[in-house]
C-alpha positions as a printed NumPy array, in Angstrom:
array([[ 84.142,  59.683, -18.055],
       [ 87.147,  57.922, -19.953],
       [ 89.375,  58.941, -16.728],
       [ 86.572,  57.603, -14.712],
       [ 86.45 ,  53.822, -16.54 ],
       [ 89.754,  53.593, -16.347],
       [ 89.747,  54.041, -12.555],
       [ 87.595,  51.985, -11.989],
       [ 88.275,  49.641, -13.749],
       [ 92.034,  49.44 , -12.194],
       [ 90.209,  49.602,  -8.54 ],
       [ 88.366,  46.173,  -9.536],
       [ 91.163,  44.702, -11.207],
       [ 93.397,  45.165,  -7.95 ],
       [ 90.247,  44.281,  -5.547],
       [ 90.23 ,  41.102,  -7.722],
       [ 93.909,  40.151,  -7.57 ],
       [ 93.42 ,  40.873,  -3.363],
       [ 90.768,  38.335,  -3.067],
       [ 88.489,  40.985,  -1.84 ],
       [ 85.318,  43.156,  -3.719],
       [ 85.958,  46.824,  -4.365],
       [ 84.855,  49.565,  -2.71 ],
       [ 82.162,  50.606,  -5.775],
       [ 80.741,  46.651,  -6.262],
       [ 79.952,  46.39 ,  -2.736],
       [ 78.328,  49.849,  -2.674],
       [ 76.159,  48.443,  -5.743],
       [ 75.449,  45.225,  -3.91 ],
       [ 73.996,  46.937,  -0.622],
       [ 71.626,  49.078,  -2.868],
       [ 70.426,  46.116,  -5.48 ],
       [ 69.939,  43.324,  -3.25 ],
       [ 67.597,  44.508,  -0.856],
       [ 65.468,  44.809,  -4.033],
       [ 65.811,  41.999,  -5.648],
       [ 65.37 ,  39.821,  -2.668],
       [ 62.052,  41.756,  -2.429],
       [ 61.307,  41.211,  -5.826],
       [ 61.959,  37.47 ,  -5.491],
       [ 59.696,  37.519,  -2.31 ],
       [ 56.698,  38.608,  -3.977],
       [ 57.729,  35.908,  -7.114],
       [ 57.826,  33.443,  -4.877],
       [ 54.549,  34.461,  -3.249],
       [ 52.722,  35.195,  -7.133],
       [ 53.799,  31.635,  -8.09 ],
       [ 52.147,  30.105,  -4.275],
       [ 49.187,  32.525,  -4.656],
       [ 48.421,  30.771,  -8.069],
       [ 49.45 ,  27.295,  -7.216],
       [ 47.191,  28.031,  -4.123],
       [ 44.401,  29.238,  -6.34 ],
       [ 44.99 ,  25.981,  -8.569],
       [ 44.383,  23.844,  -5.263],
       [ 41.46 ,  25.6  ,  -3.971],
       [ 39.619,  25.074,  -7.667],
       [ 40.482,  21.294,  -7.144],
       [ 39.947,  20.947,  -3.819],
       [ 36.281,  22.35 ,  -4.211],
       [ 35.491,  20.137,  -7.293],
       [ 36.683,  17.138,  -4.8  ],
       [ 34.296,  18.732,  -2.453],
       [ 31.36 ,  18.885,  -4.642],
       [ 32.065,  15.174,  -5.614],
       [ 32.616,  13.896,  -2.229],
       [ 28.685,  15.379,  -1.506],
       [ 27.797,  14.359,  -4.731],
       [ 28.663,  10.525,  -3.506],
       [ 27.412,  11.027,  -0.039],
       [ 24.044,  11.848,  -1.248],
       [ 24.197,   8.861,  -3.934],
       [ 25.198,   6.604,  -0.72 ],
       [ 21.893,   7.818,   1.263],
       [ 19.482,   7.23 ,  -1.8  ],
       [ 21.32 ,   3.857,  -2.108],
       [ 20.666,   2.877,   1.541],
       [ 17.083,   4.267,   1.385],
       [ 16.331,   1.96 ,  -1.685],
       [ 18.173,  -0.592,   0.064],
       [ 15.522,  -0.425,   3.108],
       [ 12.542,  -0.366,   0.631],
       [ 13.899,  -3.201,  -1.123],
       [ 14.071,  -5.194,   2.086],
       [ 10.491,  -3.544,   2.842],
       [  9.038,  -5.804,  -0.395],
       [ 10.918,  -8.545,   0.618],
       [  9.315,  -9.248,   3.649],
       [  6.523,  -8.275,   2.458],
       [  6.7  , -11.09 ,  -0.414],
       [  8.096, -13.28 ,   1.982],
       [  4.868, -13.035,   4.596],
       [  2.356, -13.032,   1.738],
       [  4.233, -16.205,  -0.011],
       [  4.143, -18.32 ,   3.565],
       [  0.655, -17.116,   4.097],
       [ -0.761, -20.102,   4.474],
       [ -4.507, -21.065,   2.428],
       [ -7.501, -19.915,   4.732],
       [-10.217, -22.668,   5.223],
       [-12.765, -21.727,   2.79 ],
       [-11.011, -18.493,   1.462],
       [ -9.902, -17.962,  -2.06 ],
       [ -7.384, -14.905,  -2.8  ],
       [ -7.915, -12.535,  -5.183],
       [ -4.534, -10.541,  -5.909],
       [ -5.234,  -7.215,  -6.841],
       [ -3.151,  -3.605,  -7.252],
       [ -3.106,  -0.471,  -5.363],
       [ -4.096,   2.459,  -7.862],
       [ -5.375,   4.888,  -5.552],
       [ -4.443,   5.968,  -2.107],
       [ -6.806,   8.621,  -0.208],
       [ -5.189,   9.249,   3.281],
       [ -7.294,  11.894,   3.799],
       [-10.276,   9.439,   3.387],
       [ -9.168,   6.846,   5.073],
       [ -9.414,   4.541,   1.793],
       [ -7.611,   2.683,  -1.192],
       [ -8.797,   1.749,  -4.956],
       [ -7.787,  -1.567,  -5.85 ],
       [ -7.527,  -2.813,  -9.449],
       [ -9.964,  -5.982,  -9.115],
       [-13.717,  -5.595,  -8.649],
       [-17.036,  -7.473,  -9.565],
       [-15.905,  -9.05 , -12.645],
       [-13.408, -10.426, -10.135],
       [-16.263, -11.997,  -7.492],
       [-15.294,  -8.673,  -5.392],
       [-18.255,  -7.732,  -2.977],
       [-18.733,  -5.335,  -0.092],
       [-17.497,  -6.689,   3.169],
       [-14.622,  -8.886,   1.92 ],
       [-11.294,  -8.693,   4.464],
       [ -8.295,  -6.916,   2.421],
       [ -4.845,  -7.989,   3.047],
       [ -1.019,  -8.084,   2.952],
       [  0.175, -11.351,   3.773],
       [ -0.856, -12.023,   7.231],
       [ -1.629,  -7.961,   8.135],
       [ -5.248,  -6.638,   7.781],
       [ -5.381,  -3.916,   5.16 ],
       [ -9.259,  -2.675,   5.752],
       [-12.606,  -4.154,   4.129],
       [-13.764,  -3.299,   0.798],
       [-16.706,  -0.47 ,   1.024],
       [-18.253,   0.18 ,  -2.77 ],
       [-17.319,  -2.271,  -6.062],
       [-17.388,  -1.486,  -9.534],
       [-16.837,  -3.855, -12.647],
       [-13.218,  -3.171, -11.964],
       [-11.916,  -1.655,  -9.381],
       [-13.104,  -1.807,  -5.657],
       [-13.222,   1.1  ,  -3.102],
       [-11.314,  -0.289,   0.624],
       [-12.084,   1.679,   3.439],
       [ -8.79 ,   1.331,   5.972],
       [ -8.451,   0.195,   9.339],
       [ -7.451,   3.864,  10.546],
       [-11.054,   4.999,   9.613],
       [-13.222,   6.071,  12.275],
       [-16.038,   4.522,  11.37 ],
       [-15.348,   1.404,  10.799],
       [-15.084,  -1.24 ,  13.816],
       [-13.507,  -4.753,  14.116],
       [-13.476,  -7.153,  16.611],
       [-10.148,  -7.454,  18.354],
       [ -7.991,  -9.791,  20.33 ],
       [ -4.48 ,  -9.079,  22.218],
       [ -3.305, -12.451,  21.204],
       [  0.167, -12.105,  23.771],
       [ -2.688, -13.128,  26.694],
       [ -3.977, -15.891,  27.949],
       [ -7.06 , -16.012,  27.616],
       [ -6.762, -13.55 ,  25.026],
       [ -8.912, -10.485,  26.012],
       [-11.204,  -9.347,  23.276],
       [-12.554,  -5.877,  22.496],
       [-13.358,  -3.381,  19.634],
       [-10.95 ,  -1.488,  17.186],
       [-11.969,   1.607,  15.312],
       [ -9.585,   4.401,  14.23 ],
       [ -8.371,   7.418,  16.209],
       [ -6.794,   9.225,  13.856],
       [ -5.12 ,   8.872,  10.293],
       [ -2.173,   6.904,  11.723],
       [ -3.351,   5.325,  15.237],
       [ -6.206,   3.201,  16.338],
       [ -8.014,   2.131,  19.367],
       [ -9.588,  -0.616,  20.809],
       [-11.629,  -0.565,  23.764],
       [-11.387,  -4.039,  25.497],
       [-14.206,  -5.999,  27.211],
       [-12.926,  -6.208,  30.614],
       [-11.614,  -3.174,  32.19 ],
       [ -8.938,  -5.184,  33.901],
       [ -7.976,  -6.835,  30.771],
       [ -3.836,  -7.416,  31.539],
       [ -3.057,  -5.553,  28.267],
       [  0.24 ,  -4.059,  28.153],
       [  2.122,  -1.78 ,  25.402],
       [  4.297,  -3.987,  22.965],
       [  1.164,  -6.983,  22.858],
       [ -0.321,  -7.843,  19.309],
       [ -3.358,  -7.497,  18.46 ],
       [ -5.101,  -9.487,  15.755],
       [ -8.783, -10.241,  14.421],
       [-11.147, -11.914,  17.129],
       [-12.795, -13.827,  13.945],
       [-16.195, -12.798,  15.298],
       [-17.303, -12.009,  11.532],
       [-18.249, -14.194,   9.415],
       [-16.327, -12.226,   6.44 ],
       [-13.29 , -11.769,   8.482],
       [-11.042, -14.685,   9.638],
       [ -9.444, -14.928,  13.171],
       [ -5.928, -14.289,  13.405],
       [ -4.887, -11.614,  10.738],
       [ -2.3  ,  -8.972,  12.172],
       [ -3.973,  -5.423,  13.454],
       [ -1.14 ,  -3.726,  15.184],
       [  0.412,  -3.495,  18.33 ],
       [  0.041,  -1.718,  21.339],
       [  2.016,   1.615,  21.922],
       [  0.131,   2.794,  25.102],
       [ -2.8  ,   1.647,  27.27 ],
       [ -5.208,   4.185,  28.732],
       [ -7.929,   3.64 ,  32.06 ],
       [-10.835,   5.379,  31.83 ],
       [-11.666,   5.474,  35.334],
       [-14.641,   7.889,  35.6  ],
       [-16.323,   5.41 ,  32.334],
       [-14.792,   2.117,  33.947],
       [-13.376,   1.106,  30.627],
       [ -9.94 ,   0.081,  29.443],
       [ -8.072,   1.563,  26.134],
       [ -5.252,   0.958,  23.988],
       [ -3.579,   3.193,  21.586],
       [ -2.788,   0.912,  18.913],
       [  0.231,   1.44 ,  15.816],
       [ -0.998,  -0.161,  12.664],
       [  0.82 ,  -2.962,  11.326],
       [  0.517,  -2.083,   7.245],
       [  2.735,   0.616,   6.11 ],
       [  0.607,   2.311,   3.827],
       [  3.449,   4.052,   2.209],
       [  5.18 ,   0.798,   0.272],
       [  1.333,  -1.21 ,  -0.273],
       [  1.658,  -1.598,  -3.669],
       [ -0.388,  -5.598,  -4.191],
       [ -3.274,  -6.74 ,  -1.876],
       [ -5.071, -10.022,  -1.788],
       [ -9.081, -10.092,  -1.216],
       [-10.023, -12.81 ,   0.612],
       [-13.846, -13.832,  -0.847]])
């Protein structure tokens, strides 16, 4: 082994002095490098793969945020719209001008019955509330008020079947006048006068003021679709109430 060094070790010594590597480092080099460069390899990959693993953690919790914010901006813009809702609500209720002989009683919503076609307002006889008064939201009909109590009062809506009001397409002229009940829990219909009335979809239709209870003029709906009944000789319109149930929170009674 001595002999061995010391060969060796002379073979280097003179590969060094020549500039060049000897015979046995070269020999080493060809068998250790292809393994270390394959040990560095997967290194290099470990130390992406958990780098990688590191992004992917933060790139999800970016994710979640990012939906997290969407979902903030859609409840924001929703709000937004009901905001704007109230608005012009307050806004046609404040430049509703005073009726001729009609006090308003402001009352609240408290109860709302779609399936009955009804309301419970907060105001009732201690109030002057009686059966037959017009309810309202600024200039838009809301529906009469059917029973009264001390206080509260029972409103039966315009999209209740059996309830009628006189009607006028106020986008004519002469305004042609007919009869609206509802057709179902979000529609009405009115059945004009004349079956040639020149009713078309997109007119409004307000009170005719026939009633002595209800003034002329407050808002109904508007037309979405107009319907001849030739074999009964009678003219229809499908009609899209103007209140949106949904945000009616304050109503006025007119006595």
């Amino acid at each position: 082994m001595l002999i061995l060094a010391i060969v060796l070790g002379r073979l280097q010594n003179n590969a060094r002095n020549a500039g060049r590597v000897d015979i046995f480092t070269g020999l080493t080099r060809i068998l250790v490098n292809p393994v270390s460069n394959s040990v560095t390899a997967i290194s290099g990959f470990s130390r992406d793969f958990v780098g990688g693993m590191s992004s992917a953690h933060k790139l999800q919790v970016d994710n979640r945020r990012m939906k997290e914010m969407m979902v903030g901006l859609e409840l924001y813009d929703q709000e937004v719209a009901r905001l704007h809702r109230e608005i012009d609500d307050l806004r046609s209720t404040v430049q509703m001008s005073q009726l001729p002989g009609r006090t308003p009683v402001w009352g609240e919503v408290v109860g709302f019955y779609p399936y009955e076609n009804r309301i419970t307002v907060n105001v009732g006889k201690s109030r002057g509330i009686q059966t037959g008064m017009p309810v309202v939201a600024g200039r838009q009909l809301v529906g009469l008020v059917q029973t009264v109590e001390s206080g509260q009062s029972q409103v039966i809506l315009l999209t209740s079947f059996g309830q009628q009001i006189g009607a006028i397409d106020q986008d004519r002229n002469p305004p042609p006048a007919g009869l609206v009940r509802g057709k179902d829990y979000t529609t009405l219909q009115m059945t004009f006068v004349d079956p040639q009335a020149p009713v078309q979809s997109g007119d409004h239709i307000v009170t005719a003021g026939f009633s002595t209870k209800i003034p002329r003029g407050l808002l109904i709906g508007r037309v979405i679709e107009v319907i001849n009944d030739v074999e009964f000789g009678s003219r229809r319109a499908s009609i899209d109430p103007s209140i949106n149930l949904g945000s009616l929170r304050e109503v006025q009674i007119l006595k």
